[in-house]
N, C-alpha and C positions, 0 to 999 in steps of 0.2 A: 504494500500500500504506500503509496508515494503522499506526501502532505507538506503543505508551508511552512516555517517557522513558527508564524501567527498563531496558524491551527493547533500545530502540536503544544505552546506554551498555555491556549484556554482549554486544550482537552487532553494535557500530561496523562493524570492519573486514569482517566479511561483509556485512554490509547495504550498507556504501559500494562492495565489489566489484558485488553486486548493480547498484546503480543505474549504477557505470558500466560494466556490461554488455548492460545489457538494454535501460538510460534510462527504465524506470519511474522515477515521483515517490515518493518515500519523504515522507510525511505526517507527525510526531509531532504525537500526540494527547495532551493530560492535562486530565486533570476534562470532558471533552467537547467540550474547545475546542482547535480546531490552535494552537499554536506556532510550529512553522517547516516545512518543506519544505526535502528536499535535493533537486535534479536533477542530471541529468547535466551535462557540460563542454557536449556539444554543445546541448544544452535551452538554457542558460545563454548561448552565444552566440548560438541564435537570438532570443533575449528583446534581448538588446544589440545585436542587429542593428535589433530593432521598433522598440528607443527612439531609437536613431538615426534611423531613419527618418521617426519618430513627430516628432522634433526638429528635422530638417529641416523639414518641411512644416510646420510651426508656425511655422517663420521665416521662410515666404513669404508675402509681403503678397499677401493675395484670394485663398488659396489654397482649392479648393473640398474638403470632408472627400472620402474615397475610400470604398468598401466593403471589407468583409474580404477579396472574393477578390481584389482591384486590390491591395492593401496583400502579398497572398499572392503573385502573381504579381510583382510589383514583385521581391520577396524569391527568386523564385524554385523556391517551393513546388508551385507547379501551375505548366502550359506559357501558360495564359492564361486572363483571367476570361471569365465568362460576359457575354453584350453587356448595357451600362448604361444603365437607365434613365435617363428625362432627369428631373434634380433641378430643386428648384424656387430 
């Protein structure tokens, strides 16, 4: 849901119940350019869960990149990726 500054400062507390009930991204918008985004708690720890992950594997020497569903299932997301092509 994309919203003004204006907006969101007269309707904080219901837009923030909002988002953390439903976990839609709340967007502020002004002059046509985003600002910021709010998400939910759980949005929020899955992001912190990526960059952990993200951070690990950067700190393995010869580490080969993964795909999004391998990085998905790693996390838990889906039961398992789809079979991997062989990288070059």
């Amino acid at each position: 849901m994309n919203i003004s500054p204006i907006a969101l400062k007269k309707n904080l507390t219901d837009l923030l119940n909002h988002v953390s009930k439903t976990g839609e991204r709340l967007v502020v918008v002004s002059r046509g350019k985003i600002k910021v985004a709010i998400i939910s708690a759980e949005a929020l720890e899955l992001l912190e869960d990526m960059d952990e992950a993200v951070a690990s594997w950067e700190n393995e020497e010869g580490a080969e990149p993964i795909t999004l569903e391998e990085l998905e299932a790693e996390l838990g997301l889906i039961e398992e990726p789809a079979p991997a092509k062989k990288r070059k």
